[in-house]
N, C-alpha and C positions, 0 to 999 in steps of 0.2 A: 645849545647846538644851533649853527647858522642855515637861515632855510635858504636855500637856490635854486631857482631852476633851470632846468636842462629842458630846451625842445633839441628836437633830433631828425634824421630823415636820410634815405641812402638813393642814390638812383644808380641806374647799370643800365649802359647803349648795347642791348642785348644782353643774353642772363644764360649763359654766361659771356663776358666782356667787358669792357673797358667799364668802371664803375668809381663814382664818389663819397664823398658821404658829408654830411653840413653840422654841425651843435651850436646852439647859441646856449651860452651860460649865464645867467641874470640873478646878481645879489644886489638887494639895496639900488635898485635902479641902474647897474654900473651892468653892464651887458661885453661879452669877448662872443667874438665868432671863429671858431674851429673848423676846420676840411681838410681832407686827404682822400687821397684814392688809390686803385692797384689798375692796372694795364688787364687782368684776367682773372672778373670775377663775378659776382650775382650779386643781384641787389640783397636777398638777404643777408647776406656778410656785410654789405654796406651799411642797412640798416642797424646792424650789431655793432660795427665798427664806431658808428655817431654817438649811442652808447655809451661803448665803453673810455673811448679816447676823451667823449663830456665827462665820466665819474672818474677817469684819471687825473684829469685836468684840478680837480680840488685837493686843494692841501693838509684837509684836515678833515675826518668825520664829520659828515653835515646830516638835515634833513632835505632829501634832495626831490621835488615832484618833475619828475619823468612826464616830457610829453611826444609820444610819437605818433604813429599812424603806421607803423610796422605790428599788425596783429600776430605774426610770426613771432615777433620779441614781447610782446605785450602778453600776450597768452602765455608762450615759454616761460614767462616770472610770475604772471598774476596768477596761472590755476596749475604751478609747479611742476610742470612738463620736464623742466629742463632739471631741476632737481632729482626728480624719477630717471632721467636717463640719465644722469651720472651716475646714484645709486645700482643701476642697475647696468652699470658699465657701458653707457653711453647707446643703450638698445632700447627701442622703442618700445609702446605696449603691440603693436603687431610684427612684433621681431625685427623688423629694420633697422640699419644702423644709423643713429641720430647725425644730422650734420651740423657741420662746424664745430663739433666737438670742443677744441681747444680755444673758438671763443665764447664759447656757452661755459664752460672752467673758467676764464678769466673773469668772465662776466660775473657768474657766481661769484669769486670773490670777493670785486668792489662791493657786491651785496651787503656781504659781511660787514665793510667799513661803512657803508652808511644805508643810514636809513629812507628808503626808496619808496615812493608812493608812485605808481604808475597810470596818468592818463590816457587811455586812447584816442585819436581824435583821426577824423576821418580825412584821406588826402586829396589834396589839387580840389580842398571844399571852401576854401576862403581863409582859413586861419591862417593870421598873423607871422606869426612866426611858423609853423610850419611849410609856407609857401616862400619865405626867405631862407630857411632849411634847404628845401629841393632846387633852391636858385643857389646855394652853396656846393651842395653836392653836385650838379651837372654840369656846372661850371670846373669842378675838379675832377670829374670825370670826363672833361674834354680835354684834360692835359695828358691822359692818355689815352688817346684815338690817335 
């Protein structure tokens, strides 16, 4: 199974508004850089959006290590938040209704096809690629402002 990694990162000019999101994908030294964005949204869809559009982007079950600085997405997979609120029909443990539903599903699924180790790493702290991430994302969240 081939290892890649995915760094990731979303930014949003107001939460909710204009928002992008960045993935750089690295196998074998060979690096793609991914971004899009939505005209009306929050950074945490953005940060989900880098995600899942980096674990679509692979053509074949991999080992994939995940690095972002979205503790919303990081926690959602690492201490199974997000699996509990599908289970339990997308409701939190204090009864609220979980958001983004539909891309916390999609997300869950790429789970399925690969194997995902997830780093956290803390934002706008020096990291490499992380800080090329959030220069991807706000750059595609200035195409819609």
């Amino acid at each position: 199974m081939k290892t890649v990694e995915i760094f990731t990162d979303g930014a949003c000019s107001g939460n909710p508004g204009p928002g992008g999101w960045g993935a750089i994908l690295r196998y074998n030294g060979i690096e793609k850089e991914l971004s899009g964005g939505e005209s009306d949204t929050t950074n945490n869809r953005m940060e989900m959006m880098a995600v899942i559009e980096g674990l679509k982007a692979l053509k074949q079950p991999c080992h994939v290590i995940l690095t972002s600085d979205s503790q919303y997405v990081c926690n959602g997979i690492n201490k199974g938040w997000a699996a509990k609120w599908k289970k339990n029909n997308w409701i939190k443990s204090d009864k609220t209704r979980a958001k983004n539903p539909e891309l916390w599903d999609e997300l869950l699924d790429l789970l399925e096809i690969h194997d995902v180790e997830i780093v956290w790493v803390r934002g706008h702290n020096g990291h490499p690629e992380n800080e090329r991430c959030d220069r991807l994302a706000v750059a595609a969240a200035e195409k819609y402002k």
